[in-house]
PyMOL Python script that loads the backbone (N, CA, C, O; Angstrom):
from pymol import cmd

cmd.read_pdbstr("""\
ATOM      1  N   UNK A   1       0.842  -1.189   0.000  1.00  0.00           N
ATOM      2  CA  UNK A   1       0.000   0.000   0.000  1.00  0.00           C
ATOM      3  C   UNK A   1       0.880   1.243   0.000  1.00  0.00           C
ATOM      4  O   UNK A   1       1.829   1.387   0.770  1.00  0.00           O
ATOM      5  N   UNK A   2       0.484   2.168  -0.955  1.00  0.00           N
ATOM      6  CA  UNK A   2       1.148   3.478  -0.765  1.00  0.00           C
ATOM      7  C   UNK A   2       0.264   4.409   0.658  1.00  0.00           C
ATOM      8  O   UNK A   2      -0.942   4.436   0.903  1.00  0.00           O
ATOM      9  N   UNK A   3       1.338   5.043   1.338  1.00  0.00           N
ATOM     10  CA  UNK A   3       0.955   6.462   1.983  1.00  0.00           C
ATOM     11  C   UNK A   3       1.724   7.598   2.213  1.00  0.00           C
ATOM     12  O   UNK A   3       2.907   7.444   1.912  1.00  0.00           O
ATOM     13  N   UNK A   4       1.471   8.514   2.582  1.00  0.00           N
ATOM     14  CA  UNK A   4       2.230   9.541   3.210  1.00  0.00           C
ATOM     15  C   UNK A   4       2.806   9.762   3.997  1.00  0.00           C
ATOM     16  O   UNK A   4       3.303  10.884   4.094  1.00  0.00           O
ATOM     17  N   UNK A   5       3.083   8.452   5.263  1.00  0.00           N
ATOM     18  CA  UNK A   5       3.644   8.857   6.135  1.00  0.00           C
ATOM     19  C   UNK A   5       5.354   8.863   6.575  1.00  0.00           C
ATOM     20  O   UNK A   5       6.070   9.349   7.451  1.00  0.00           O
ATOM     21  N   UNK A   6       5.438   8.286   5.772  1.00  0.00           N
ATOM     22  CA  UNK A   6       7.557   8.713   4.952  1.00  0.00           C
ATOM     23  C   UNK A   6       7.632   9.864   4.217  1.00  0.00           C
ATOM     24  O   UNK A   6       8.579  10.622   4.425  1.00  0.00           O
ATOM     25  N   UNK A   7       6.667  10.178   3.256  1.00  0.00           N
ATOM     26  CA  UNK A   7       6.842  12.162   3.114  1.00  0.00           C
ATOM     27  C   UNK A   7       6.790  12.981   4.583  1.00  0.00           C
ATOM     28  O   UNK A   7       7.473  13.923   4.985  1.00  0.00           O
ATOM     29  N   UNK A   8       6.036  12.462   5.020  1.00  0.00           N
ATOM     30  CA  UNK A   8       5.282  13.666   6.252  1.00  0.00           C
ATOM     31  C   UNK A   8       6.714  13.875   7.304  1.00  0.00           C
ATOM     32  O   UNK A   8       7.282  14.850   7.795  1.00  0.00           O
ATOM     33  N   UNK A   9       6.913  12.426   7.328  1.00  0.00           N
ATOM     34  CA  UNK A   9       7.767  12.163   8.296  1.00  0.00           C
ATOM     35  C   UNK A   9       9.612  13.405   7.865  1.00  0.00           C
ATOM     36  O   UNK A   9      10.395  14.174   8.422  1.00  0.00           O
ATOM     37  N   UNK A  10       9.341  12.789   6.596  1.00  0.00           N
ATOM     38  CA  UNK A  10      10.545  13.702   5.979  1.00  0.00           C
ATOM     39  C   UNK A  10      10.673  15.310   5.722  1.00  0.00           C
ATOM     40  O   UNK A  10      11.710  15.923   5.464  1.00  0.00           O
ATOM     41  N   UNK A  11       9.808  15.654   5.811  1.00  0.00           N
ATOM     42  CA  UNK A  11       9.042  17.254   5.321  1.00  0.00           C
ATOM     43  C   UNK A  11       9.045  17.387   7.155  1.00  0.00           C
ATOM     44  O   UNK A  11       9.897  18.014   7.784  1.00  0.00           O
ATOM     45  N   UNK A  12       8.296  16.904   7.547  1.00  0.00           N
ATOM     46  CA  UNK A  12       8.547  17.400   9.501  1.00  0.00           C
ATOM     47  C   UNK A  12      10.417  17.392  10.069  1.00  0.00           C
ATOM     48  O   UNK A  12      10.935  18.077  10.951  1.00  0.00           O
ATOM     49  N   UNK A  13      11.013  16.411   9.219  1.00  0.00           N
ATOM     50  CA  UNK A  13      12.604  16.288  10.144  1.00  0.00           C
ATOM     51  C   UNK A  13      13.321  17.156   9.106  1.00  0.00           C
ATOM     52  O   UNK A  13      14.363  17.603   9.585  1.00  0.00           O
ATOM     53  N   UNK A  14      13.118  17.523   7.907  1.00  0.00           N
ATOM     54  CA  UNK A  14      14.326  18.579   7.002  1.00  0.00           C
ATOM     55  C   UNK A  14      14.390  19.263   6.559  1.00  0.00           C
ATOM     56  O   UNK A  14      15.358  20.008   6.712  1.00  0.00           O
ATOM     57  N   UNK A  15      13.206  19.577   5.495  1.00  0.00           N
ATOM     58  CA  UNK A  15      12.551  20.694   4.775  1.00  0.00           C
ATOM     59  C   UNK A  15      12.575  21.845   5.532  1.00  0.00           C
ATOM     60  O   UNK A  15      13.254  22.867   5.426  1.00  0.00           O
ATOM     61  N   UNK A  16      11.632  21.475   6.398  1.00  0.00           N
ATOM     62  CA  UNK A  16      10.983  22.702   7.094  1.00  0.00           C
ATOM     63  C   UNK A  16      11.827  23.407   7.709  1.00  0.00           C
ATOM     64  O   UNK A  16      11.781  24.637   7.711  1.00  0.00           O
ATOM     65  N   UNK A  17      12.842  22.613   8.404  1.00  0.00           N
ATOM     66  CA  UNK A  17      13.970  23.806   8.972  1.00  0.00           C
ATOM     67  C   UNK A  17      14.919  24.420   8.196  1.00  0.00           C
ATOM     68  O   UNK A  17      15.398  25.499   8.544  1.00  0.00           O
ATOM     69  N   UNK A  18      15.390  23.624   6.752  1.00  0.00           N
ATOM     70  CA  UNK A  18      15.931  24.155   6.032  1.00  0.00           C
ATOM     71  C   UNK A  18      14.775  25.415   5.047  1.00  0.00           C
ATOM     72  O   UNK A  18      15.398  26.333   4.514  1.00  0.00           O
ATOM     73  N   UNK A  19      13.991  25.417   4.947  1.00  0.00           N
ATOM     74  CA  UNK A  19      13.068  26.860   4.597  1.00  0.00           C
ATOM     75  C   UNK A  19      13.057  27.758   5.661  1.00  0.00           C
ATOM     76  O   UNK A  19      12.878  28.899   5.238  1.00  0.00           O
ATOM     77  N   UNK A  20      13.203  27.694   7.131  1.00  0.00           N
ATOM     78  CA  UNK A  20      12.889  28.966   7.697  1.00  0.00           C
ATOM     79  C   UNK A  20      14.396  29.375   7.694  1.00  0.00           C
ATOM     80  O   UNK A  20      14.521  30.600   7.693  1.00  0.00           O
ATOM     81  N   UNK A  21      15.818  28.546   7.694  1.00  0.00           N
ATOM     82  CA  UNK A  21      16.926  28.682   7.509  1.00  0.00           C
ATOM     83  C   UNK A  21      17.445  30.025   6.250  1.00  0.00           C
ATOM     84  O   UNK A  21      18.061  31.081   6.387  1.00  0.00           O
ATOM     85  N   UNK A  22      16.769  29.254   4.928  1.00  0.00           N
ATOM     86  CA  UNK A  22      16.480  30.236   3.889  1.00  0.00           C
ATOM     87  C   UNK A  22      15.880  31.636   4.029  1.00  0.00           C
ATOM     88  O   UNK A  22      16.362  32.740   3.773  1.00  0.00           O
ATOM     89  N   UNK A  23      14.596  31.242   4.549  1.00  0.00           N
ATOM     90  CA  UNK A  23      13.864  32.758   4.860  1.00  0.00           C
ATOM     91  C   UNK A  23      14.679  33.594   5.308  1.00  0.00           C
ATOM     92  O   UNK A  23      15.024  34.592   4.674  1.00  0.00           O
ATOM     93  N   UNK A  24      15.173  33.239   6.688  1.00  0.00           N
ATOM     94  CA  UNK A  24      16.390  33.810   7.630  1.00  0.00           C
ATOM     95  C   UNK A  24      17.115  34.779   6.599  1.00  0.00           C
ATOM     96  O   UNK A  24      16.881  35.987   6.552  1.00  0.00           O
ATOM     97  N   UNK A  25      18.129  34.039   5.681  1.00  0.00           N
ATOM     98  CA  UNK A  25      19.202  34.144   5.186  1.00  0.00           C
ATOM     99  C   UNK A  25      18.753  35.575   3.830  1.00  0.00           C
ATOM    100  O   UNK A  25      19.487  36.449   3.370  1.00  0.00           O
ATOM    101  N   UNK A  26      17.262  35.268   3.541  1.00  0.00           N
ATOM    102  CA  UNK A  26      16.932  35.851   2.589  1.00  0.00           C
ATOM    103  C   UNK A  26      16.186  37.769   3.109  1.00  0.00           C
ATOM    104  O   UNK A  26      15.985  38.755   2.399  1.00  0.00           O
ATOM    105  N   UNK A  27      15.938  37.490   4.945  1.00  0.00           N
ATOM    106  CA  UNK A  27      15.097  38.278   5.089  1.00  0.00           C
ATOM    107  C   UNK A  27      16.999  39.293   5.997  1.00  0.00           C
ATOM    108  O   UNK A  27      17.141  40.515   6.055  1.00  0.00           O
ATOM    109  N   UNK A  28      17.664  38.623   6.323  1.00  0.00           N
ATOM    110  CA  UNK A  28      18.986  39.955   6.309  1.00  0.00           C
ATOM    111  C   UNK A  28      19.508  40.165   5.408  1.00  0.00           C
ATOM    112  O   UNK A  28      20.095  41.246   5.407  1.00  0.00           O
ATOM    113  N   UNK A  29      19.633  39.182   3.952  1.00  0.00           N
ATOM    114  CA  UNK A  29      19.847  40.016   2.541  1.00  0.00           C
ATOM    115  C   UNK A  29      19.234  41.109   1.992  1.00  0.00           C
ATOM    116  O   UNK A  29      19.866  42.066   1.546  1.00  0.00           O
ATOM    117  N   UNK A  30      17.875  41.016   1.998  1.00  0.00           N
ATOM    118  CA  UNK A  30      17.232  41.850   1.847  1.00  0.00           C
ATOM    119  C   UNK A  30      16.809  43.144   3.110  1.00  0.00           C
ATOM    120  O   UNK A  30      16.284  44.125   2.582  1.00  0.00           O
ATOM    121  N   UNK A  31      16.937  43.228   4.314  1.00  0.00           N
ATOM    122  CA  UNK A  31      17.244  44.277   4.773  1.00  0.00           C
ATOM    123  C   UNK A  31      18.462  45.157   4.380  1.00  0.00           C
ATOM    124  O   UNK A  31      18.389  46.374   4.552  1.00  0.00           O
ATOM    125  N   UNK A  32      19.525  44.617   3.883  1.00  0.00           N
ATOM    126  CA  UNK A  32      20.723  45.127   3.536  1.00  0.00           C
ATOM    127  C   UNK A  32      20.359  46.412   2.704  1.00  0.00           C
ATOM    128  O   UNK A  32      20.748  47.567   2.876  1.00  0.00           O
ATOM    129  N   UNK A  33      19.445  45.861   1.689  1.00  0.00           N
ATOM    130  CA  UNK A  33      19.024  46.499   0.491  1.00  0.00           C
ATOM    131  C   UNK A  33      17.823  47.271   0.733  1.00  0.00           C
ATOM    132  O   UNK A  33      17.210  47.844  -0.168  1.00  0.00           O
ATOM    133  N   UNK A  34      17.510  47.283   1.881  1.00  0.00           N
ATOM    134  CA  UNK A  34      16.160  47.898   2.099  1.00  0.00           C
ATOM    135  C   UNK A  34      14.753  47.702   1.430  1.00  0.00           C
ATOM    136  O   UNK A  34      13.749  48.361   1.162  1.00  0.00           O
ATOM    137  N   UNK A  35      15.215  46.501   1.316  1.00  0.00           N
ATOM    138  CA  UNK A  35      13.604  45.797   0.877  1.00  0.00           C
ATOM    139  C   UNK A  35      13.074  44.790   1.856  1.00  0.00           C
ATOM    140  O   UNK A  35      12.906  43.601   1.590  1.00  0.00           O
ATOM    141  N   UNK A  36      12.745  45.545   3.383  1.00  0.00           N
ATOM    142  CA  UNK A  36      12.532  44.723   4.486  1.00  0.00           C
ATOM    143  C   UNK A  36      11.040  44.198   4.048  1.00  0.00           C
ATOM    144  O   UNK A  36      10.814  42.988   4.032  1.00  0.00           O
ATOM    145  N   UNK A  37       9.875  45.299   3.639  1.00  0.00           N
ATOM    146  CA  UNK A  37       8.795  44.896   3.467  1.00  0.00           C
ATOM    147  C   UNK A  37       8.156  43.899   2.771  1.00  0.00           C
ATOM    148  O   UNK A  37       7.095  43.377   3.112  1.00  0.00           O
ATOM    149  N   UNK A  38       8.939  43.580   1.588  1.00  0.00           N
ATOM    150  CA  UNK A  38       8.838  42.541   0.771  1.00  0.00           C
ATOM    151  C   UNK A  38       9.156  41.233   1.537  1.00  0.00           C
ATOM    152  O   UNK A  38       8.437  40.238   1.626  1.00  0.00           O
ATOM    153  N   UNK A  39      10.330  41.433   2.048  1.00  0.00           N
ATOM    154  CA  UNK A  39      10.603  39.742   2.393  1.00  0.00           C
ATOM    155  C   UNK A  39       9.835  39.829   3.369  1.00  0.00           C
ATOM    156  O   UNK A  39       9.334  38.711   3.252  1.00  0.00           O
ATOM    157  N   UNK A  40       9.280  40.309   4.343  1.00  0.00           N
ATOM    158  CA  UNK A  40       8.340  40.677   5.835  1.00  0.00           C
ATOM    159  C   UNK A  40       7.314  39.992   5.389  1.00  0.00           C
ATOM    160  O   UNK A  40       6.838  39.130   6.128  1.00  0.00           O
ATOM    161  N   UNK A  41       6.525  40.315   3.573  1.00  0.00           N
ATOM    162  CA  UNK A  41       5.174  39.257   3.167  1.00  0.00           C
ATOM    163  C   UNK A  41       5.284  38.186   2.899  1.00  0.00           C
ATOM    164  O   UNK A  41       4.424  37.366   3.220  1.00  0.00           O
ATOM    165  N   UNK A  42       6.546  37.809   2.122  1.00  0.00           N
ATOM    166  CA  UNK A  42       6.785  36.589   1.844  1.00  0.00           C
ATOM    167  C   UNK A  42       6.954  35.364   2.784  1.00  0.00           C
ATOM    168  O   UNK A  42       6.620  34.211   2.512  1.00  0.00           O
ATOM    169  N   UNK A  43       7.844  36.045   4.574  1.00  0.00           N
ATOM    170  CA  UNK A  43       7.921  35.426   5.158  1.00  0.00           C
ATOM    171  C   UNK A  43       6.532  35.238   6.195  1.00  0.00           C
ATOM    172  O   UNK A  43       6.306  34.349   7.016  1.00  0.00           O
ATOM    173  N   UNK A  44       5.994  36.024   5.945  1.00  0.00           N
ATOM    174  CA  UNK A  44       4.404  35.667   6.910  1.00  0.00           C
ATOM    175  C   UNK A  44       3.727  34.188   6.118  1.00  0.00           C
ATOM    176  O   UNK A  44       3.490  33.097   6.637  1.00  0.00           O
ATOM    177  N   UNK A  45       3.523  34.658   4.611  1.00  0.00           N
ATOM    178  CA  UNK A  45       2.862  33.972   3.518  1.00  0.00           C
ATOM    179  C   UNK A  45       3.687  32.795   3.567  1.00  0.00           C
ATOM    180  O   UNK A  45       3.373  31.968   2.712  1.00  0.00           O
ATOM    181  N   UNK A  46       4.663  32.465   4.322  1.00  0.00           N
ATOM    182  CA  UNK A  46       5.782  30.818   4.052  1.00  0.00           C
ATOM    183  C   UNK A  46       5.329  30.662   5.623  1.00  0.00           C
ATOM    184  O   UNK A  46       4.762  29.591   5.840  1.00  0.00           O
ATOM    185  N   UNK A  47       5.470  31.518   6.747  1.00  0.00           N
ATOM    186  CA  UNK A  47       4.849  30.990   7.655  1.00  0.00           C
ATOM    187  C   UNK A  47       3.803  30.186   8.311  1.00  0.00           C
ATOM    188  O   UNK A  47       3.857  29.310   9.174  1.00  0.00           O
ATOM    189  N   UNK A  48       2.670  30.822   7.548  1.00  0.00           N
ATOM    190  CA  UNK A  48       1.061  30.575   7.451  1.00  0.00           C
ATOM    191  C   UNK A  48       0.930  28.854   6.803  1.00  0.00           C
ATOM    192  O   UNK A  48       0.208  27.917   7.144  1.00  0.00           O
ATOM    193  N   UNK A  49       2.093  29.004   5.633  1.00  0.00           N
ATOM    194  CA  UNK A  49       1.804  28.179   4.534  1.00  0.00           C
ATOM    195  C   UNK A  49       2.601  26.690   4.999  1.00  0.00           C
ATOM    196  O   UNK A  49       2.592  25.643   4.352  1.00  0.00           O
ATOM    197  N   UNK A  50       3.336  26.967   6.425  1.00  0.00           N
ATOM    198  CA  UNK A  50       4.120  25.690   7.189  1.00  0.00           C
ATOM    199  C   UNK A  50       3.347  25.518   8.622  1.00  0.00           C
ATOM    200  O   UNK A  50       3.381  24.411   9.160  1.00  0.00           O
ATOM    201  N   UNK A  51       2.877  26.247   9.042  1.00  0.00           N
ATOM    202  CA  UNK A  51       1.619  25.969   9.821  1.00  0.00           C
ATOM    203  C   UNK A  51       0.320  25.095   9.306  1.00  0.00           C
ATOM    204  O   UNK A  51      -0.340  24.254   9.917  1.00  0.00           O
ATOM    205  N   UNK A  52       0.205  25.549   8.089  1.00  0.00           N
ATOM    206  CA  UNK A  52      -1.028  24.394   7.675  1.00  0.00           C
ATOM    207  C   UNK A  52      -0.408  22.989   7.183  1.00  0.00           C
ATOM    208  O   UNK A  52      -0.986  21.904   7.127  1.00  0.00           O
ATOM    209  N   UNK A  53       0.775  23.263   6.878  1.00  0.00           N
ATOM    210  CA  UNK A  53       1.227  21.749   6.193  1.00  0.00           C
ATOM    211  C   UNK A  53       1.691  20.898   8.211  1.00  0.00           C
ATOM    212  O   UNK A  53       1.698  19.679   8.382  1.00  0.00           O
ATOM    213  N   UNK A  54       1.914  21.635   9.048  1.00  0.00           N
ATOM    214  CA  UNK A  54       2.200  21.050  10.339  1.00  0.00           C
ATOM    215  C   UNK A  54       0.849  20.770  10.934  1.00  0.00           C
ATOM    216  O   UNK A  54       0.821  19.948  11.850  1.00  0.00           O
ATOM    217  N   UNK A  55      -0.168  21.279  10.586  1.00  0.00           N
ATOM    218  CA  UNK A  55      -1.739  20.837  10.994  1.00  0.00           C
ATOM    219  C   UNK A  55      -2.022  19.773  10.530  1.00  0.00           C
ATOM    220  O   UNK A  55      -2.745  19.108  11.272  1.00  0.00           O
ATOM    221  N   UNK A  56      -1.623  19.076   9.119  1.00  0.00           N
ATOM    222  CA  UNK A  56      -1.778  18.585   8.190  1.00  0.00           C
ATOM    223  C   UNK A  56      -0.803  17.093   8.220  1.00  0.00           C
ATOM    224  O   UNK A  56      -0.839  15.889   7.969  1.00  0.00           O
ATOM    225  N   UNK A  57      -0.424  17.577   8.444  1.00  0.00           N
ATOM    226  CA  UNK A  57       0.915  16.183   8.710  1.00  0.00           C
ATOM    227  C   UNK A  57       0.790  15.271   9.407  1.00  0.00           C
ATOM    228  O   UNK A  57       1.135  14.288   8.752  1.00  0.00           O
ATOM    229  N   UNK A  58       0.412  14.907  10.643  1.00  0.00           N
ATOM    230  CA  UNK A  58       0.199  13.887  11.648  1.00  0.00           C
ATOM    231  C   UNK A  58      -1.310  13.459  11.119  1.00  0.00           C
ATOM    232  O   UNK A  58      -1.586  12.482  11.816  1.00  0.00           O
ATOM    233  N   UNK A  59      -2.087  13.635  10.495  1.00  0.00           N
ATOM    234  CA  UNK A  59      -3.453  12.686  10.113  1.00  0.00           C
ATOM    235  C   UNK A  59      -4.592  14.064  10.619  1.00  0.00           C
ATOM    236  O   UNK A  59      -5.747  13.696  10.407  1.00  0.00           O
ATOM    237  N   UNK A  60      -4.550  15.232  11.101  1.00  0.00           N
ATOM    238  CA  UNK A  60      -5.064  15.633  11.359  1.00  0.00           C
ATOM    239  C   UNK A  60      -5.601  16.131  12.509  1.00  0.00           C
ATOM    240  O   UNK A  60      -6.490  16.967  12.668  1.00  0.00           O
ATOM    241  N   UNK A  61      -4.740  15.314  13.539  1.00  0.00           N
ATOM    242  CA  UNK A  61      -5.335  15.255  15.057  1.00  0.00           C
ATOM    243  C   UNK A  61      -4.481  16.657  15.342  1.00  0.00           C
ATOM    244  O   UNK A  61      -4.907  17.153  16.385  1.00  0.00           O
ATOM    245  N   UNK A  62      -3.833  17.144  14.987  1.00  0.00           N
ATOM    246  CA  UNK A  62      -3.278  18.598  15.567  1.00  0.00           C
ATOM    247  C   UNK A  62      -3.989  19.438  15.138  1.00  0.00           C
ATOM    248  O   UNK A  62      -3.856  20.514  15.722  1.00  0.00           O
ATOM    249  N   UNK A  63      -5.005  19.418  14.025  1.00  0.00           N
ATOM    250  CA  UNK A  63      -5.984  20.174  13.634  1.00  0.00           C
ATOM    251  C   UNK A  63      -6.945  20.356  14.206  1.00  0.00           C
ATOM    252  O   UNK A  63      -7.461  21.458  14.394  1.00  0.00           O
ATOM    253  N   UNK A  64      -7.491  18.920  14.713  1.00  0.00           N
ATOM    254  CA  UNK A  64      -8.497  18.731  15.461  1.00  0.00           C
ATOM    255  C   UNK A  64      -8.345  19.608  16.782  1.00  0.00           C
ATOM    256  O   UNK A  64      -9.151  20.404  17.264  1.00  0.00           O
ATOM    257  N   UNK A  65      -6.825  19.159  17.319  1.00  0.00           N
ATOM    258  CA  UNK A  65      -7.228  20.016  18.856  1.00  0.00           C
ATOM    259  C   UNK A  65      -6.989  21.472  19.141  1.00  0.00           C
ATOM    260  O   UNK A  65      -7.110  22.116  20.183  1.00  0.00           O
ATOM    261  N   UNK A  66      -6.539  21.881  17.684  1.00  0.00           N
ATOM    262  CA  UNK A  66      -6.181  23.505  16.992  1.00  0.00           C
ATOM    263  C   UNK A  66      -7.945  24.012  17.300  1.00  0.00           C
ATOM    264  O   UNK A  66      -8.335  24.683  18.256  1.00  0.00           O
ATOM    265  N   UNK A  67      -8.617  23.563  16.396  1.00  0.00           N
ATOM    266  CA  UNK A  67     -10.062  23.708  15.995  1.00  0.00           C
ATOM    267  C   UNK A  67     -10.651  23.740  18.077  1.00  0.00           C
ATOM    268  O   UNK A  67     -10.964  24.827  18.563  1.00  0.00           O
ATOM    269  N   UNK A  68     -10.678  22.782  18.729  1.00  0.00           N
ATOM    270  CA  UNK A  68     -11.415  22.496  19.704  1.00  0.00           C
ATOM    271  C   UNK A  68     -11.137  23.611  21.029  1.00  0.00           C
ATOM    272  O   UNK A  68     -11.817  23.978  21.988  1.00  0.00           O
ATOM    273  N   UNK A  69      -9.381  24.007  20.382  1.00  0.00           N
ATOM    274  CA  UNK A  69      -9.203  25.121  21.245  1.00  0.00           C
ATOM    275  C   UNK A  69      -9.696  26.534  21.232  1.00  0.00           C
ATOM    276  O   UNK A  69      -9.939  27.397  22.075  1.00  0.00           O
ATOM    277  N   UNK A  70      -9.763  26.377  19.487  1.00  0.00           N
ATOM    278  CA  UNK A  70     -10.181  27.964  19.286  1.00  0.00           C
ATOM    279  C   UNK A  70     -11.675  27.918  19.831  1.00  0.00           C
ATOM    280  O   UNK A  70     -12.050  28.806  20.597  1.00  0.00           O
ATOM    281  N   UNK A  71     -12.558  26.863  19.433  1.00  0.00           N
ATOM    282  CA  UNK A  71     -13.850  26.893  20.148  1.00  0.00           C
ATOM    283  C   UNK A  71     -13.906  27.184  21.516  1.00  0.00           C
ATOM    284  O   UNK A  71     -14.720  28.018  21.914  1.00  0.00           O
ATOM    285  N   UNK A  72     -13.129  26.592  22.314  1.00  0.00           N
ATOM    286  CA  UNK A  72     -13.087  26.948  23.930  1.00  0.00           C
ATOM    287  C   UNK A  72     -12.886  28.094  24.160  1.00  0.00           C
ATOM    288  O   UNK A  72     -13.180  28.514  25.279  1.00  0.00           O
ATOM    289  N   UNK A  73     -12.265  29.062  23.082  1.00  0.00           N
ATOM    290  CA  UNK A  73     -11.714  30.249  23.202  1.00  0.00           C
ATOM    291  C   UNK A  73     -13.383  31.045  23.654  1.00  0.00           C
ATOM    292  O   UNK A  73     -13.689  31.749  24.616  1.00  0.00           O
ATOM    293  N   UNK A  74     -13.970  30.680  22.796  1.00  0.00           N
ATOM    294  CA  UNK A  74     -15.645  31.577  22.443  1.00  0.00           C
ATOM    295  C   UNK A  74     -16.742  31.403  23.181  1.00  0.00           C
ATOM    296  O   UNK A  74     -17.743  32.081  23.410  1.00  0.00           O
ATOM    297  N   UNK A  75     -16.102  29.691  23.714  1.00  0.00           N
ATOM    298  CA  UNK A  75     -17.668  29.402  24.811  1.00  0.00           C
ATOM    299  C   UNK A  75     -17.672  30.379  25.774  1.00  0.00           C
ATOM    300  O   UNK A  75     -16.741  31.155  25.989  1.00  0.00           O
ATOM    301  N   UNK A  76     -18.850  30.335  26.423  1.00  0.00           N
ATOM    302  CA  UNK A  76     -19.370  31.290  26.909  1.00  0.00           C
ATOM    303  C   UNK A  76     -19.110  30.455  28.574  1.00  0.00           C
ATOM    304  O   UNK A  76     -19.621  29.335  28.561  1.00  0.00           O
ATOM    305  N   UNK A  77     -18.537  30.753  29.719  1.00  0.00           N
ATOM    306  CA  UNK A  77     -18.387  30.028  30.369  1.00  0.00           C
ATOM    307  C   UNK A  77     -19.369  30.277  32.142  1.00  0.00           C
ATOM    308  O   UNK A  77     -19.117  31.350  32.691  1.00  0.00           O
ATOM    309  N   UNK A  78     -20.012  29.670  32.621  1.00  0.00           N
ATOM    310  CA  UNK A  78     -21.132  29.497  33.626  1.00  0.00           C
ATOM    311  C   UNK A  78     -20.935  30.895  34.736  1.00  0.00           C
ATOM    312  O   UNK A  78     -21.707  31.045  35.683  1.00  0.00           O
TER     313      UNK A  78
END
""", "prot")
cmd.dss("prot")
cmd.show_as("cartoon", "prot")
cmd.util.cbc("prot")
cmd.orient("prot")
């Protein structure tokens, strides 16, 4: 049977630290040059975009208790 859980597994232990590594590297290059604002969107928009793939990765159950917290956030409590 094919699955995902040798990608997931691999994308959680290497990728991911080697992209915020990059970002890093890309967001004091570009202060140099004074184009802080640009890399500032790009790195929110790569942030956002490794948060959902880390929600996403374990089968969902980190989503689940993402979701159950924000609800607790709103109940209304006695």
């Amino acid at each position: 049977m094919f699955g995902t859980g040798g990608l997931a597994a691999f994308l959680n232990d290497n990728v991911i630290q080697l992209l915020l590594i990059l970002v890093a590297i890309a967001a004091l290059w570009a202060s140099r040059k004074g184009e802080v604002s640009k890399v500032v969107t790009v790195g929110i928009c790569l942030v956002l975009g490794l948060a959902i793939l880390a929600l996403s990765a374990n089968g969902g159950a980190l989503g689940k208790e993402l979701g159950a917290w924000v609800v607790e956030l709103f109940r209304v409590q006695p």
